[in-house]
C-alpha positions in Angstrom: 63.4 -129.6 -16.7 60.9 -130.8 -19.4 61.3 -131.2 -23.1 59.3 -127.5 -23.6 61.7 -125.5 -21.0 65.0 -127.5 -22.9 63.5 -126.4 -26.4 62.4 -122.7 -25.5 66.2 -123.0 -23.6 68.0 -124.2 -26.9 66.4 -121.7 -29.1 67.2 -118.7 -26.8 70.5 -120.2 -26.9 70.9 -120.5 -30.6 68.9 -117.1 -30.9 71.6 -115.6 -28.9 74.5 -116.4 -30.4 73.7 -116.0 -34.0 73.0 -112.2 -33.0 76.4 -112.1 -31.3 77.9 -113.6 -34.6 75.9 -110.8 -36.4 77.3 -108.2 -34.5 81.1 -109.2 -35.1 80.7 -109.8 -38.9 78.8 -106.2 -39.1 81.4 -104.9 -36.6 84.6 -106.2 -38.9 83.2 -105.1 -42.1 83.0 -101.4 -40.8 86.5 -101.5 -39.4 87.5 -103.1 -42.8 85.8 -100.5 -44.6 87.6 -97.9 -42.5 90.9 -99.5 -42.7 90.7 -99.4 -46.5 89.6 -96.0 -46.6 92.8 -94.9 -44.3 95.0 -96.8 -47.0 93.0 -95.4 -50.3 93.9 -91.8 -48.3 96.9 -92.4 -47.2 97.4 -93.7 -50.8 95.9 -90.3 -52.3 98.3 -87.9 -49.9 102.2 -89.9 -50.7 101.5 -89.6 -54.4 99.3 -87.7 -57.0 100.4 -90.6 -59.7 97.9 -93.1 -57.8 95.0 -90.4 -57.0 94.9 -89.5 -60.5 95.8 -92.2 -62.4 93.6 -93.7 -65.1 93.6 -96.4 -67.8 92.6 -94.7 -71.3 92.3 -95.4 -74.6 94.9 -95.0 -77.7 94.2 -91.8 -79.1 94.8 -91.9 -83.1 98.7 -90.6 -83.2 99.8 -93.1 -80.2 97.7 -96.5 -82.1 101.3 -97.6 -83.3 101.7 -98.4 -79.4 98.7 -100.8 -79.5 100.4 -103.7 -79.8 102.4 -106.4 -78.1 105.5 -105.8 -75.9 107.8 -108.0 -79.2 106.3 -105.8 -81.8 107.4 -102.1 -79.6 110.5 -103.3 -80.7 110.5 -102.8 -84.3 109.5 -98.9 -83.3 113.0 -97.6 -83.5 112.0 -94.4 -80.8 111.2 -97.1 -77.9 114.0 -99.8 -79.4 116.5 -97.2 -78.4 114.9 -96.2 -75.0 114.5 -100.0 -73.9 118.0 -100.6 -75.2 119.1 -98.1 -73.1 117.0 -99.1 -70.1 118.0 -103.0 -69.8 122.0 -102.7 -70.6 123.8 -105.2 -69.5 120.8 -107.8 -69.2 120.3 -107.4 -72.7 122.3 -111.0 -72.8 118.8 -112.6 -71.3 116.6 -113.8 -74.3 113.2 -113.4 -72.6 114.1 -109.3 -71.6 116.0 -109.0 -75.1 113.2 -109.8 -77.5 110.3 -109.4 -74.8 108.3 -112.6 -76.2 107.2 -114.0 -73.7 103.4 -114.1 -72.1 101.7 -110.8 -72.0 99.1 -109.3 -73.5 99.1 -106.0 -75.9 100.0 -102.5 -74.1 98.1 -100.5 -72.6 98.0 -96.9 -71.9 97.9 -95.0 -68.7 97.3 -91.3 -67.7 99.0 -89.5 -64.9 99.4 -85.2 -64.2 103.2 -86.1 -65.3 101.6 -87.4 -68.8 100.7 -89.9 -70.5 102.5 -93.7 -70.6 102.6 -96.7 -72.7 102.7 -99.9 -70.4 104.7 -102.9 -71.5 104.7 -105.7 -69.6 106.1 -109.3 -70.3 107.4 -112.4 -68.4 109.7 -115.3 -68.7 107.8 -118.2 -70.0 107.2 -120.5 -67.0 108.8 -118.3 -64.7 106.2 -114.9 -64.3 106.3 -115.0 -61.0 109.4 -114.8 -60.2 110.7 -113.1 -63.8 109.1 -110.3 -65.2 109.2 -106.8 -66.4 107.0 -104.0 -66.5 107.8 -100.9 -68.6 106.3 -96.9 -68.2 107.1 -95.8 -71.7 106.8 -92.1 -72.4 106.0 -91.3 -75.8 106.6 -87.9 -75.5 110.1 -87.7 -74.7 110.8 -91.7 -75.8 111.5 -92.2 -72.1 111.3 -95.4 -70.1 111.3 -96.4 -66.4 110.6 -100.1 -65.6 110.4 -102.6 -62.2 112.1 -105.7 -63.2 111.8 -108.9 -61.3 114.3 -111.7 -61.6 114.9 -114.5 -58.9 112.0 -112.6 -57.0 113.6 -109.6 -56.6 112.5 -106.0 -57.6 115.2 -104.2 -59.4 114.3 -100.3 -60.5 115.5 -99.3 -64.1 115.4 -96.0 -65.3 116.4 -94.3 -62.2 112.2 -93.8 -61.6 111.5 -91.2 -58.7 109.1 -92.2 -55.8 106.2 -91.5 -57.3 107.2 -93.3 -60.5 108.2 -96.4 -58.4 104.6 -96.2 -56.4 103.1 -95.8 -60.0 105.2 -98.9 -61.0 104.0 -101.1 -58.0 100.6 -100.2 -58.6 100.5 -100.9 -62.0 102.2 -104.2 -61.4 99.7 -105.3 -58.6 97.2 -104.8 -61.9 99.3 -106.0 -64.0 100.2 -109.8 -62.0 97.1 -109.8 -59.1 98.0 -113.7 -58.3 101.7 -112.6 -57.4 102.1 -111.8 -53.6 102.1 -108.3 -53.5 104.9 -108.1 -51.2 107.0 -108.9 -54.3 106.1 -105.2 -55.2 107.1 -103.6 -51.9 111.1 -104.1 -51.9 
């Protein structure tokens, strides 16, 4: 075989399988788009708190809320609420005076209503030590996912869809923690 034929027999070659490798990356990113379209459905059908769930804006009357997760605490309506929600673990500093790293709340709209979210971690330890709080200004009502040691506890007594709301939220909230942290 001459140099031409091994050439003309190389670029075939090459040729051929950089089409194959086409094929499979076009092949996987339609089966990943479908795959994530089954979950975003799937999603949508367990719980109308993720379909229609929606980051807003303070209006005027809720702007005391705009603040950080230390400063909710001088608000006497969720003081009592989060009291009420930690109990006993009250005797942990970082959960009692919730100073540790966050950022200031945000709010949240659902079809249940609307919620304040409060969210704060033990310094050094957010990703094994964290809280995040669903506070209902309406009724001064608070459900939260609390994570110590790496494991989820539910306070509040949230329902299903108020837990899936919780995980989702959380996923936002802390995207570098493994997010089967949020599925116990």
């Amino acid at each position: 075989m001459n140099s031409k034929n091994k050439i003309i027999l190389s670029m075939t070659l090459f040729t051929l399988l950089f089409l194959i490798l086409l094929c499979l990356l076009f092949t996987s990113s339609i089966v990943l788009k479908n795959d994530l379209a089954l979950a975003n459905e799937k999603e949508k059908t367990n719980s109308s708190y993720q379909e229609y769930t929606k980051y807003i804006p303070f209006p005027k009357e809720l702007k005391i809320y705009e603040v950080y997760p230390w400063e909710m605490l001088n608000l006497s309506n969720f003081a009592k609420s989060y009291s009420a929600l930690i109990g006993s673990r009250v005797k942990d500093n970082w959960l009692r005076l919730l100073d540790g790293p966050s950022s200031k709340n945000k709010m949240v709209t659902t079809p249940q209503g609307d919620f304040i979210i409060v969210h704060s971690c033990k310094q050094h330890y957010c990703d094994t030590h964290f809280i995040l709080i669903l506070f209902n200004p309406a009724n001064c009502q608070s459900r939260a996912m609390l994570a110590e040691n790496g494991k989820i506890f539910w306070l509040g007594n949230p329902d299903n869809e108020m837990t899936l709301l919780l995980k989702k939220i959380g996923k936002v909230t802390w995207p570098n923690i493994p997010s089967n942290r949020f599925n116990q």
